[in-house]
DRENZA-790040 format. One record per residue (C-alpha): x, y, z. Coordinates in steps of 0.2 Angstrom, whole numbers, plus 5000, padded with zeros to 4 digits. Layout:
! residues N
XYZ...
END
This chain:
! residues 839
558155875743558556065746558256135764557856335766559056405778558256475792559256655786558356645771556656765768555456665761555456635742554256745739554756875746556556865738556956995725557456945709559257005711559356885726559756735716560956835705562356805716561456655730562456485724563256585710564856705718566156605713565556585694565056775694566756815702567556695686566656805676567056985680569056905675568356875660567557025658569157115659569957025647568757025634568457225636570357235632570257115617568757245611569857395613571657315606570957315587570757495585572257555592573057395579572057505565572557665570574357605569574257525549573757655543574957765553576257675554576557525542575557605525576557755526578357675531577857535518578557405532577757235527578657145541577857275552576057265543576157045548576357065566575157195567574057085557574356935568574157055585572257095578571756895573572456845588571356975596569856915589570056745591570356755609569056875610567756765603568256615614568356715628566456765622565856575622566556585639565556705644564156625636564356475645564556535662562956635659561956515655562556395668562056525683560556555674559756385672560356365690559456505696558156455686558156265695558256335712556856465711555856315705556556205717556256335732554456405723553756225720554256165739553156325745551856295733551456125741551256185759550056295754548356275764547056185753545856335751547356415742547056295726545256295726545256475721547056455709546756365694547956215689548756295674549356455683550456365695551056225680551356415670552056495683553356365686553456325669553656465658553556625667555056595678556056575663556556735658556856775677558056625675558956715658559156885668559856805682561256725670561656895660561257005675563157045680563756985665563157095651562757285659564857255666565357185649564657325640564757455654566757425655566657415635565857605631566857655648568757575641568057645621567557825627569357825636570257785622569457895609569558035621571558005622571457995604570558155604569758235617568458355606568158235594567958095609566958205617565858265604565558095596564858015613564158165617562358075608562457935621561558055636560158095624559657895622559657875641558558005642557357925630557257765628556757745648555157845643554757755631555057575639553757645652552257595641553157445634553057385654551157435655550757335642551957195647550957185664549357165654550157035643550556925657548856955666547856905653549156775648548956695665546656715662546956625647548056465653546456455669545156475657545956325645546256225661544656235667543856195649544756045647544555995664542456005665542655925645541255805654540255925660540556035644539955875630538455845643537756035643538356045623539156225630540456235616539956415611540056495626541656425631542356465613541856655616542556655634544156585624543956715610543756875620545256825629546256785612545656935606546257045621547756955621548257015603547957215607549057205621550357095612550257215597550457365608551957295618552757245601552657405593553357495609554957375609555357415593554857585595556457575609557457485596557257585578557457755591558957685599559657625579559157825572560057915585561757785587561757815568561857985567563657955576564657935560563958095553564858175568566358085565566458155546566258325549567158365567568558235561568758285544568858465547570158395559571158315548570958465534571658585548573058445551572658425570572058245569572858085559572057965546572357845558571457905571570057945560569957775556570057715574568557835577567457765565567757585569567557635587566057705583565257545573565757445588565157555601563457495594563557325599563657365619562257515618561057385610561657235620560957365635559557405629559157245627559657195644558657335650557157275642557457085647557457165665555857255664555157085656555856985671555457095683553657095680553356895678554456875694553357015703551656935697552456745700552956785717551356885722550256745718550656615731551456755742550256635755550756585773550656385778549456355791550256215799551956185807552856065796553755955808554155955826555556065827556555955838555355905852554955735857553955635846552455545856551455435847549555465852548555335858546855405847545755475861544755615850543755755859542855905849542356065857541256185854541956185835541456295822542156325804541556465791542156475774543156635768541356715761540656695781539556545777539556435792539756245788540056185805539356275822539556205842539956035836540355945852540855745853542255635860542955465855543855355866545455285860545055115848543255185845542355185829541355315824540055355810539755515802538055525792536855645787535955755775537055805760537755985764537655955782539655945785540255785788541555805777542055965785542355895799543255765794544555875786544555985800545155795811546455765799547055935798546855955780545756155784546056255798544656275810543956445816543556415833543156295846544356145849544955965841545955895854547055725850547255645869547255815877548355885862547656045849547855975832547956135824549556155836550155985831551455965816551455905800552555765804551455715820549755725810550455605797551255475808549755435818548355515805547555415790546555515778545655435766544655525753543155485742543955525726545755475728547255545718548555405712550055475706551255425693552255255696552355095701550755045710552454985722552855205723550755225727550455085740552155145749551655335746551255385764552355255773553855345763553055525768553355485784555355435784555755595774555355705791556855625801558555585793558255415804557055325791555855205795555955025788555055015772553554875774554254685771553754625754552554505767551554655772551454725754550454585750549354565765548554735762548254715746547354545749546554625764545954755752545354635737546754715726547854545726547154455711547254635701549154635707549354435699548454495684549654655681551054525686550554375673550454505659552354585662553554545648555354495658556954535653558054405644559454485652559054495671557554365673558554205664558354105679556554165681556054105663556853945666555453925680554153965671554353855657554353705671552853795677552353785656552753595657551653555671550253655663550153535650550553395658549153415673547853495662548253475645546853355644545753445655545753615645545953505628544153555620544453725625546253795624547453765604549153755613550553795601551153665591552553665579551653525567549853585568548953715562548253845574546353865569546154015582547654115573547654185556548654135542550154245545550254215562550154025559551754065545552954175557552254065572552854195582552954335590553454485579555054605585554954725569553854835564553854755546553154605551551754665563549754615555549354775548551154795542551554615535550854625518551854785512553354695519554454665504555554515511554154435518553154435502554954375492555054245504553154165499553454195482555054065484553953945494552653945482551453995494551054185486549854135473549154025483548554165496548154295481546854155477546354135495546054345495545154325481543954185485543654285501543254465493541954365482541054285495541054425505540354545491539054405485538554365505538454535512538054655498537854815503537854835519538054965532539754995535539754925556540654795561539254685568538954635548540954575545541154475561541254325549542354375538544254465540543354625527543454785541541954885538543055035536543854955520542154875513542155025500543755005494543454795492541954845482542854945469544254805466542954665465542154785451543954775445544054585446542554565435543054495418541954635407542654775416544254775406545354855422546154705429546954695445548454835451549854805460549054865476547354765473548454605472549354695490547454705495547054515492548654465501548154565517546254465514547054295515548554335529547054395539546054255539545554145555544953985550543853955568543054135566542754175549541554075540541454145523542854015515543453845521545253805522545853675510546953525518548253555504548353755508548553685527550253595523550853715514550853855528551653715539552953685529553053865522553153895543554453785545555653865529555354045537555853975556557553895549557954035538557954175550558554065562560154115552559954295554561154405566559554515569557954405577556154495568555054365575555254275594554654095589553653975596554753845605554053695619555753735627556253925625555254055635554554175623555354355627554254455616552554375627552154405644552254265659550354215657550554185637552254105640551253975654549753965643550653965628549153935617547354015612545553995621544453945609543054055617542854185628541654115641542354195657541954015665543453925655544454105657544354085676544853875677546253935667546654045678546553935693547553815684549153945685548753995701548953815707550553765698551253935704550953885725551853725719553053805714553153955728553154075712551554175720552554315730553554335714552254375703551454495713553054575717553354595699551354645695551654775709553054855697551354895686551555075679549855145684550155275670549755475672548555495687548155305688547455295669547755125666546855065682544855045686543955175697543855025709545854985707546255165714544755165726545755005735547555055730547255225742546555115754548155015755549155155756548355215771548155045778550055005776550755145789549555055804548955245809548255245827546655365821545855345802544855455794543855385780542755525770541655405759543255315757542255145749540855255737541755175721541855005725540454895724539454805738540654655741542454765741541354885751540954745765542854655763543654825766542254855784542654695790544554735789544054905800543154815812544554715817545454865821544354905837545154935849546754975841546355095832544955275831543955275815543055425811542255355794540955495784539455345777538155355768537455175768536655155783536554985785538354975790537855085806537854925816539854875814540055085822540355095842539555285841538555375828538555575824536955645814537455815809536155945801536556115793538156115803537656035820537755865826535955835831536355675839537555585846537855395852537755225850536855175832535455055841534855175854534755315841533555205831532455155845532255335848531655355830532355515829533455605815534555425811532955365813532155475797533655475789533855255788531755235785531555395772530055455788529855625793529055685811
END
């Protein structure tokens, strides 16, 4: 992780030619001797074309002409080698610029105090970072490189033709004065409306951001027309301006072009009235015009450089501006001794305003003695939350004081807030990972303030807070559904197919009338037919369900076992039944349950049973019989009730099962992971390998015996800690997508609860999980009385009596203060508050 020095401004006060040469002197200094050499290469070639035709065309010396000739390629290939060189170098210090101003802008960005990001929309910072530095990051790269390539170029050419001939040199450069005069005045309204472009730009990226975050709130209130005009008149602003700034920049660019080409016409007349009168040679003439082509090239590369810089400049100014914000806090000790506190709390005379004057807290007086648990409750509005952000140091109080065992916690740091602080909030935020990465989030915040890290929690005390926390038997779940590695987990697999053995063995009978264990001589009633052919698991796409019947091997392979007609005639036994049952129905999938016709492919199995009909002359297409295959490969005997399976057809899956196992038994390339009593299936996860069969209902009775049956041979065989360590390698997805409202509710709880903070803060910390987690996770607090201060915001009263100390606060002030049961005999505030009766 890169550490500012202490020399350094803050980034956001650094100009944009600070990073051109911060990391970056040796490369830049690589450069400039590059530099040199290709400007020489540029200049060689004309004095070689002033010589042929000086020279070797009017001596007629071929030798001479071939050396010359070699001389100029060799030029020109050094040269544009030399030019790759130059690119490379460029773009290296460029996207390493670009990388540390990210680094160095991102770092700031995230100690930026809280009521920074409630008025900064999410999509300027990820466009700030993302694309607006960008171009800063292309400048830095060509900053020295281009204006001293083409600089030294026009400098090393107008030399040269001036030695050649110092009137005509003169004369014919004498236009290059005129465009640096012009083209400045006009790149003036090209940066006007370049600010303007990137304002609106930035109004349009927060307006989409906050569409597409209130999406909810947007389908609730059906406000789809008033957020497409907000949209629209920002689009429609935004193409003015970027029509405007267009036509400026080319505007530089065709004025630039008109007056560089009026050069030649220079050359022609001065020069060739020159030549007439004899005081100039063809050669030279022929220098100056190829000089003056090529002088081009460096004039536009700087005026494009020029408006690259303009275009930087204005996006690193507005960047940097934006989160030109101080911290508020001190981030980490700064080398004094760290104490841990004990978690005496005491608040004095405190008050907090909001940037607008409106006063959320006023003269809140309280104290907490270290170990004591106290409850925060009151009228919504009233600032409990408040004040339990201003505890944690998460919003800076205005005045007044928050003392932490005699200590100011706005003078504490960062690093002593976080190793004896716990926040958690009512609407957690689980980050992308592990649920491993989330549950060790804060623990691991912690080590990264000292280079003396702490000892990550034992896998032991993984898994007792999340049993503490009810979040075990979700970890098992995650752990029972991974897929292993045939690679790294060999020996693993091997245990679990003992565990597989003892399954059967110890509740085989038990589960008998309710689980179809895989069995290479049966037929699997729960499965449909092409699963009870591959009896497998599939490892190609070609041979997944809605694949299998276009699968041209596959349907080669039942033609050989004679088993295609067969299920042709299946398909069509079922489109009959279906069509003579069902009729026509709506198209929901309530009226196909019992049969394996989808509702959204009921009109096209209408139109080829018409087809089938014997009068209807049509007969049946290539894809119809394709149609019928996928009927019959579909079907599940136990489910769909609008055929019966025939014996016979029964035997010849089997056997057409068994043809299809030896066959591509043979194959170097495995498309289906079979089913085998003795080989752990790598394609299915721990819990299918275990079961290794289908329920044959879904009644959440039989799901849970099953269950318990795993569980059970799994502490037999000490395979529990395992699996939970593996389920704790769960990727929770983007935000915590892939897990319950209740699962993050618990998992921030456990992230908190891990580090053992000497004073928690809990703001609604349980509003999302239901009355029995809700009661698990206040038992767990209460045995920390003593140990540790709880400050918890409630809004359920009836867990007042597990509180040492109750605050009632109202518009601001707490109105009382004390133990629950006396408050309540009192029949004040609390007292209204837990009966719903007024005074």
């Amino acid at each position: 992780m890169s550490k500012q020095r202490e020399t350094d401004p803050p980034v956001v006060k650094r100009s944009l030619f600070y990073w051109v040469l911060q990391g970056n002197l040796l490369l830049q200094l690589l450069l400039l001797l590059v530099i040199v050499a290709i400007v020489f290469l540029r200049v060689l070639p004309l004095e070689i074309q002033k010589r042929i035709v000086n020279d070797v065309l009017s001596g007629r010396d071929f030798s001479l002409l071939v050396t010359y000739c070699l001389i100029y390629l060799a030029a020109v290939f050094i040269s544009s080698g030399l030019k790759f060189a130059i690119n490379a170098l460029q773009a290296k210090i460029g996207q390493q610029a670009l990388t540390e101003m990210r680094r160095e802008l991102y770092r700031h960005i995230l100690r930026l105090p809280l009521s920074f990001f409630r008025k900064t929309q999410p999509g300027s910072v990820v466009a700030s970072l993302v694309n607006e530095l960008a171009t800063s990051g292309n400048f830095v790269g060509m900053a020295v490189a281009v204006p001293v390539t083409n600089i030294l170029t026009l400098i090393a050419f107008a030399v040269y033709l001036i030695w050649l001939h110092p009137l005509l040199g003169v004369v014919t450069l004498s236009i290059y004065p005129i465009v640096v005069l012009i083209v400045p005045m006009a790149q003036k309204g090209a940066n006007r409306a370049n600010k303007k472009r990137v304002s609106v730009a930035r109004a349009m990226s927060d307006q989409i951001t906050e569409s597409i975050s209130g999406v909810h709130e947007l389908h609730a209130h059906g406000s789809f027309y008033s957020e497409e005009k907000k949209y629209n008149r920002l689009i429609d602003e935004l193409l003015r301006i970027r029509i405007v700034w267009t036509l400026y920049r080319y505007g530089v660019k065709v004025l630039n072009n008109l007056i560089v080409s009026l050069g030649p016409v220079l050359v022609f007349i001065l020069g060739g009235y020159l030549l007439i009168q004899g005081e100039l040679e063809l050669g030279s003439i022929v220098a100056f015009l190829s000089a003056q082509e090529k002088l081009y090239d460096p004039w536009k590369e700087l005026i494009e450089f020029y408006q690259v810089y303009q275009d930087a400049s204005i996006r690193y100014s507005k960047v940097m501006s934006t989160f030109d914000e101080k911290t508020q806090f001190q981030l980490d000790s700064g080398g004094k001794p760290f104490c841990a506190v004990e978690g005496g709390v005491e608040i004095k005379e405190l008050e907090f305003s909001t940037d607008s004057g409106i006063k959320l807290l006023e003269q809140v007086n309280l104290s907490l003695e270290a170990g004591e648990h106290l409850a925060l409750v009151g009228f919504s509005g009233s600032g409990k939350s408040t004040l339990a952000k201003c505890v944690g140091q998460l919003i800076p109080y205005g005045s007044g004081q928050i003392l932490v065992d005699g200590e100011a916690v706005d003078l504490l740091s960062k690093e002593e807030i976080v190793r004896n602080i716990g926040f958690i909030s009512q609407s957690p935020v689980i980050f992308s990972g592990t649920i491993n990465d989330n549950l060790l989030y804060a623990h691991r915040a912690i080590s990264e303030y000292s280079s003396a890290a702490d000892d990550e929690p034992s896998l032991d005390d993984r898994i007792a807070v999340i049993q503490q926390t009810g979040l075990y038997l979700d970890i098992l779940r995650f752990g029972l559904n991974t897929t292993l590695d045939q690679d790294k987990d060999k020996d693993l697999m091997e245990v679990f197919l003992r565990v597989r053995k003892n399954f059967q063995e110890n509740f085989g009978d038990e589960l008998a009338a309710h689980v179809e264990f895989y069995r290479k001589d049966r037929y699997l009633y729960h499965e449909d037919v092409a699963e009870n052919i591959l009896f497998g698991t599939a490892m190609e796409e070609d041979y997944l369900p809605d694949r299998i019947s276009s699968n041209r091997i596959f349907v080669r392979f039942l033609k050989d076992v004679g088993l295609y007609k067969e299920l042709v005639s299946v398909g069509t036994r079922i489109l009959s039944n279906t069509v003579d049952i069902l009729g026509d129905v709506p198209r929901e999938d309530i009226f196909f349950s019992a049969t394996p016709v989808e509702a959204a492919d009921y009109d096209e199995i209408l139109k080829l049973s018409r087809a089938l009909q014997p009068h209807s002359g049509e007969g049946i297409t290539f894809e119809g019989e394709r149609k019928l295959l996928e009927l019959a490969l579909r079907f599940v005997p136990a489910r769909h009730k609008v055929i019966e399976l025939k014996p016979v057809l029964e035997k010849l899956i089997l056997y057409a099962r068994s043809e299809f196992n030896s066959r591509h038994q043979e194959l170097e390339k495995e498309v289906v992971s079979f089913y085998d009593d003795a080989e752990y299936i790598s394609a299915r996860s721990i819990l299918n390998n275990i079961f290794f069969g289908s329920l044959l209902s879904d009644s959440p009775k039989v799901e849970e015996r099953v269950n318990q049956c795993i569980v059970h041979l799994l502490i037999e065989e000490d395979l529990l800690e395992r699996v939970a360590a593996i389920g704790m390698e769960f990727d929770v997805g983007h935000g915590g997508d892939k897990l319950s409202g209740g699962q993050r509710q618990k998992l921030s709880i456990a992230r908190v609860l891990i580090k053992h903070p000497k004073i928690l803060i809990m703001d609604e910390a349980t509003s999302a999980l239901d009355n029995k987690s809700q009661a698990r996770i206040q038992k767990l607090v209460e045995k920390w009385r003593g140990e540790c201060t709880v400050i918890s915001v409630i809004h359920r009263l009836d867990m007042l009596p597990s509180f040492d100390k109750v605050a009632v606060l109202k518009a601001g002030k707490v109105v009382e203060f004390g133990k629950p049961d006396e408050l309540l005999k009192n029949k004040g505030v609390l007292y209204e508050l837990s009966t719903g009766k007024s005074h």
